[in-house]
C-alpha positions as a Markdown table, in Angstrom:
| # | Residue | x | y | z |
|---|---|---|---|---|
| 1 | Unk | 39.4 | -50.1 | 24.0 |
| 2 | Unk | 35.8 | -50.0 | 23.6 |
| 3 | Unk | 33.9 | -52.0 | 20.8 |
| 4 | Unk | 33.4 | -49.1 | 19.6 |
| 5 | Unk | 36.8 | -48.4 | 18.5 |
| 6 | Unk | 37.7 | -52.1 | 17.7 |
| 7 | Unk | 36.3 | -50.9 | 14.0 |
| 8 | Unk | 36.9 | -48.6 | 11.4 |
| 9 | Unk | 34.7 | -48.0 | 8.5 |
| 10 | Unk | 36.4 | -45.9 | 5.5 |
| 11 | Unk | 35.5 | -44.7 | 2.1 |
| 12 | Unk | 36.8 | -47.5 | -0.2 |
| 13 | Unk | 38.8 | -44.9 | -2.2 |
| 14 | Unk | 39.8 | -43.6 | 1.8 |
| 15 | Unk | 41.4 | -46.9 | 2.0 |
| 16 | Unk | 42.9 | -47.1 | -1.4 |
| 17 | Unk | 45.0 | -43.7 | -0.5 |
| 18 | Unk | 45.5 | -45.1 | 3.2 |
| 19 | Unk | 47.4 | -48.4 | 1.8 |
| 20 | Unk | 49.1 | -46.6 | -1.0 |
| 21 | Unk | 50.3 | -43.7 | 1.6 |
| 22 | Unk | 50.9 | -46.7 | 3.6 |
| 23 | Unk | 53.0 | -49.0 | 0.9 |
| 24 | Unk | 55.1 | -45.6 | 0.1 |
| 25 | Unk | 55.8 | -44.6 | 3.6 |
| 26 | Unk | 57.3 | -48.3 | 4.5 |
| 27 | Unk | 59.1 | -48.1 | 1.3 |
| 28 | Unk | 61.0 | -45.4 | 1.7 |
| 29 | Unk | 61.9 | -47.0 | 5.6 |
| 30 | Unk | 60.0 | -43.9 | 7.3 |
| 31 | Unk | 57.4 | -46.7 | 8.8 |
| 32 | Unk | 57.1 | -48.3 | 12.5 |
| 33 | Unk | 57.0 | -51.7 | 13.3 |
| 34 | Unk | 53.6 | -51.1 | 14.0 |
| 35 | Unk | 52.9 | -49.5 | 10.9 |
| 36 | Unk | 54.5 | -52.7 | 9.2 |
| 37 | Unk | 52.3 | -54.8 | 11.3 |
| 38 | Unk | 48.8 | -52.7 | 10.7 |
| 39 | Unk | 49.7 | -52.6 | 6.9 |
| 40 | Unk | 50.3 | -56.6 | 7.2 |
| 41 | Unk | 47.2 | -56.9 | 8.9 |
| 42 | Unk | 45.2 | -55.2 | 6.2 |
| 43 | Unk | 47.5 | -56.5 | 3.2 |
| 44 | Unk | 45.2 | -59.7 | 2.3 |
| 45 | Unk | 41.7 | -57.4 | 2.1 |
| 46 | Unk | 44.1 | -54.4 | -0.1 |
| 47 | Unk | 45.2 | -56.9 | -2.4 |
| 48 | Unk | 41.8 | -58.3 | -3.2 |
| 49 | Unk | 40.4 | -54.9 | -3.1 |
| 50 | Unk | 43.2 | -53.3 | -5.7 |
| 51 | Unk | 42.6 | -56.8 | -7.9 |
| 52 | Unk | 38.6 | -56.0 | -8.4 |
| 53 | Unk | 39.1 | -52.4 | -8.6 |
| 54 | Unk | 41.7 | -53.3 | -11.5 |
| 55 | Unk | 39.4 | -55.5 | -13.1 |
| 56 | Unk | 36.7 | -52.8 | -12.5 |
| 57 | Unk | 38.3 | -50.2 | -14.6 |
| 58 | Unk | 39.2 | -52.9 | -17.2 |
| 59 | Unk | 35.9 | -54.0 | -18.0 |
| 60 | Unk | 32.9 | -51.9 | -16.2 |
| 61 | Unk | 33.3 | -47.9 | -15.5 |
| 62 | Unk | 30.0 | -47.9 | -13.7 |
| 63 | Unk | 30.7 | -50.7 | -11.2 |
| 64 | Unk | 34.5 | -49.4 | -10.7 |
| 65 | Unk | 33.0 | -45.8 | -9.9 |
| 66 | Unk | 30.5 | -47.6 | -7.5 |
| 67 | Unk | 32.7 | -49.5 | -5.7 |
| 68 | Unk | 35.4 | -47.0 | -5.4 |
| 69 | Unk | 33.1 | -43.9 | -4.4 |
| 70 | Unk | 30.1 | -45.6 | -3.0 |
| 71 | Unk | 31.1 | -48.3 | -0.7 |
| 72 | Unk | 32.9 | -48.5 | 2.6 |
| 73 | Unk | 35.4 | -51.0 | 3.9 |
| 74 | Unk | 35.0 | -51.7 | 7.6 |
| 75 | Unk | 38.0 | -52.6 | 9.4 |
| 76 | Unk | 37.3 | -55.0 | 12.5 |
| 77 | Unk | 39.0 | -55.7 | 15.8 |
| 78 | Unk | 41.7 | -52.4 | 14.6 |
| 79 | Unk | 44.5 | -52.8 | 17.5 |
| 80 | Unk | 45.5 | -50.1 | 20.2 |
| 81 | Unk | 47.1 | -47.2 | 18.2 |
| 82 | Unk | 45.6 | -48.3 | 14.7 |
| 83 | Unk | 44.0 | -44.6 | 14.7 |
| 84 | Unk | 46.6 | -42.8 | 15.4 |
| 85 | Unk | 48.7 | -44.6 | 12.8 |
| 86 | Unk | 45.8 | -44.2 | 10.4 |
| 87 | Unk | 45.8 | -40.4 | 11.0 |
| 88 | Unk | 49.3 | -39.9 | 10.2 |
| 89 | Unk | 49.2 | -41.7 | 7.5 |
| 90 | Unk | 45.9 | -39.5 | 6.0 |
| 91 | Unk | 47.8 | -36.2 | 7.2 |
| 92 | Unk | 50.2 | -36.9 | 4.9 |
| 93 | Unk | 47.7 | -37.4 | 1.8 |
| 94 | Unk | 46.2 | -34.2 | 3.0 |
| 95 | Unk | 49.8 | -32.6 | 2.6 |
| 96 | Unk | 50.4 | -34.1 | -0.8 |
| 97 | Unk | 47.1 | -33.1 | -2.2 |
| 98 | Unk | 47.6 | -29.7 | -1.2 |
| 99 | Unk | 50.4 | -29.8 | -2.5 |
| 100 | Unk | 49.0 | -31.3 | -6.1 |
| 101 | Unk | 46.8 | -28.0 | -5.3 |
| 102 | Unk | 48.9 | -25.5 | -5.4 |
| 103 | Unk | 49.9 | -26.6 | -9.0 |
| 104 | Unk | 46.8 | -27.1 | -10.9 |
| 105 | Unk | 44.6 | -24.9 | -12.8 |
| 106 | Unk | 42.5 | -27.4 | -14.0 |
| 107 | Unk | 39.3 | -26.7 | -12.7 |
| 108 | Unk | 38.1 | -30.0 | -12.5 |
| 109 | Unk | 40.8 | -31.6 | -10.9 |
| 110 | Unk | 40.8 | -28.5 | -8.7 |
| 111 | Unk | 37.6 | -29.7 | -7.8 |
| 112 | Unk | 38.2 | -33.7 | -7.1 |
| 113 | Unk | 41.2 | -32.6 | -4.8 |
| 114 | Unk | 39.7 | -30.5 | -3.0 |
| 115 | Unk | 36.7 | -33.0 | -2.3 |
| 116 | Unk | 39.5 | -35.7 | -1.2 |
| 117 | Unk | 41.3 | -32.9 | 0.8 |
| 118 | Unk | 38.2 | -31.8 | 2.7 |
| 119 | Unk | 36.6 | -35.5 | 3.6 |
| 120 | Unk | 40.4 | -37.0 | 4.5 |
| 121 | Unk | 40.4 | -34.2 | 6.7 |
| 122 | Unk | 37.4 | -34.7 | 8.5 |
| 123 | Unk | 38.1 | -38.4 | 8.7 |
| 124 | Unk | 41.8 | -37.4 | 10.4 |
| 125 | Unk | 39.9 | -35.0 | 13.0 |
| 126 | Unk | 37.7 | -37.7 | 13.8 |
| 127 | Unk | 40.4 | -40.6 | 14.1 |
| 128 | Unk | 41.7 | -37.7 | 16.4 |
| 129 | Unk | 38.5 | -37.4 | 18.4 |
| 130 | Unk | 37.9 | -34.1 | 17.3 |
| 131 | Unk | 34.2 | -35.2 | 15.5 |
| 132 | Unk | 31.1 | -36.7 | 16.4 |
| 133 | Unk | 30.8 | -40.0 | 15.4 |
| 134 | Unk | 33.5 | -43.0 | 15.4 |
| 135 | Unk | 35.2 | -42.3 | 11.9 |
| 136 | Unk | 33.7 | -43.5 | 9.2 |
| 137 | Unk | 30.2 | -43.9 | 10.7 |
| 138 | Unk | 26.9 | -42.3 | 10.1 |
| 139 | Unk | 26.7 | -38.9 | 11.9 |
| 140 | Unk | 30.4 | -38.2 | 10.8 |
| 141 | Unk | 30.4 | -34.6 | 9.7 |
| 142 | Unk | 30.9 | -34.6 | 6.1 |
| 143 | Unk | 32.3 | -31.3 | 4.1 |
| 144 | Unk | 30.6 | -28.9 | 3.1 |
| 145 | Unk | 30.9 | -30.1 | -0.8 |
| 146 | Unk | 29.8 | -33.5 | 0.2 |
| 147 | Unk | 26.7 | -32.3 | 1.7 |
| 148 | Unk | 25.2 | -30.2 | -1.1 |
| 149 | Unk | 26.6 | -33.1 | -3.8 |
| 150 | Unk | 26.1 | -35.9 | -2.2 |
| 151 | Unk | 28.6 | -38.6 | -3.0 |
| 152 | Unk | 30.8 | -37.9 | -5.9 |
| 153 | Unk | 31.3 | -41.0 | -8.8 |
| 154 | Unk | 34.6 | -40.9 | -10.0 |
| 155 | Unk | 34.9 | -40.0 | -13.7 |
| 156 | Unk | 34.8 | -42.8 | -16.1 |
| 157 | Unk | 38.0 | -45.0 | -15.5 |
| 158 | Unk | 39.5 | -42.9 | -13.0 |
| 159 | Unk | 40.3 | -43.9 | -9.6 |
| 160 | Unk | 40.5 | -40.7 | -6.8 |
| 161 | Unk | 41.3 | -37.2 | -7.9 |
| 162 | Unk | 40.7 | -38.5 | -11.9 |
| 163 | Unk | 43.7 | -40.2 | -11.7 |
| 164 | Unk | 43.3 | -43.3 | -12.9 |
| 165 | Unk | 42.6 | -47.0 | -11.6 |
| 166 | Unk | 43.5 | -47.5 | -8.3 |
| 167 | Unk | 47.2 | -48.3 | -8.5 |
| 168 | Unk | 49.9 | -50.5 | -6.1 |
| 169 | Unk | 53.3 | -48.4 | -6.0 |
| 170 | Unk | 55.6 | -50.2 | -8.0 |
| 171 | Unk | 52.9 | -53.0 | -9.1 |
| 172 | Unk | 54.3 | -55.7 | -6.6 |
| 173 | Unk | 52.1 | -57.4 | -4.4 |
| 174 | Unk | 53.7 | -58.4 | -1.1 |
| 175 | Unk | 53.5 | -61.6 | 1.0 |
| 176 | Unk | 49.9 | -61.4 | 2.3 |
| 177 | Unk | 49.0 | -61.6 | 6.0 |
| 178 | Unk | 45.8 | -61.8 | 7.4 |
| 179 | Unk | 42.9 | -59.4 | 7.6 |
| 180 | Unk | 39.1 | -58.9 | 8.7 |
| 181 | Unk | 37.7 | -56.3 | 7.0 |
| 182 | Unk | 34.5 | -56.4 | 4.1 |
| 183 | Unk | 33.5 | -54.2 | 1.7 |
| 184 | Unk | 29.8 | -52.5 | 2.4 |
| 185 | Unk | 27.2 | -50.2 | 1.2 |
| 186 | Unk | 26.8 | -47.4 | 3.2 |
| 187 | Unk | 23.6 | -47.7 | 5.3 |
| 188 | Unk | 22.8 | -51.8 | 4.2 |
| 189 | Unk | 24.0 | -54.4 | 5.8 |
| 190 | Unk | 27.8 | -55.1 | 5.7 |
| 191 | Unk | 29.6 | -58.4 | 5.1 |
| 192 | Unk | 31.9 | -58.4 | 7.7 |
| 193 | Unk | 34.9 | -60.3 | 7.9 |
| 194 | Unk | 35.7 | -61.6 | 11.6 |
């Protein structure tokens, strides 16, 4: 493995719908031992992550929506398979927000899913190898939405797709394990855990 693909840089609300998709695969006992162990790796950086965003949404709309929509999370020394694993995982948010889709009419939240539907999907072909760019990282093709739009806040106290603060299924925070990741604006220069 390259050093290249020793890191992954995502969206921070990419990440949020990673860990939940993550937290409700293992839950329901559909998960690897692998995917147990890359969720455990990350677990430490999700909780602290889901804590500020929480506190975020509690106290300043402005800095929630920046830090959910705006900055990245960059994943370091991500193990043999970690992509793979990740791309499953995001195919299966692809597949539930089509699903959400199919069932709304609200225009807006027509809108926000199909954002999240079109730039998961380019971050899964790119996990795959099918973009330029390693994922995450400038010269990643972004949708066509995102290019005329630019980066899209989240509405006032909403999380992705409108839907509230960034939630943990079922509330409980786990055992922690360790994890080297950092938060980072996009294009500055990123505090990176080792």
């Amino acid at each position: 493995m390259t050093a290249a693909e020793k890191t992954l840089t995502l969206d921070v609300w990419q990440f949020v719908r990673l860990m939940v998709r993550m937290e409700e695969t293992l839950q329901a006992g559909d998960g690897s031992s692998a995917l147990r162990q890359l969720y455990e790796r990350w677990e430490d950086l999700w909780v602290d992550l889901d804590a500020r965003l929480v506190d975020l949404g509690r106290t300043d709309m402005d800095a929630f929506a920046d830090l959910m929509m705006e900055q990245e999370v960059v994943l370091e020394d991500v193990p043999p398979g970690a992509y793979a694993l990740v791309a499953d995982e995001l195919e299966k948010v692809t597949a539930e927000l089509k699903r959400t889709l199919s069932h709304t009419e609200d225009p807006a939240q027509v809108e926000d899913l199909s954002f999240e539907r079109d730039e998961i999907s380019l971050t899964v072909r790119a996990l795959r190898g099918g973009a330029k760019g390693a994922p995450g990282k400038p010269g990643r093709p972004k949708s066509d939405a995102a290019a005329s739009k630019g980066r899209r806040k989240a509405p006032a106290g909403k999380g992705p797709a409108g839907k509230g603060p960034a939630k943990r299924p079922g509330g409980e925070r786990a055992a922690r394990a360790g994890a080297k990741a950092a938060t980072k604006r996009p294009g500055g220069g990123p505090p990176r855990g080792r």
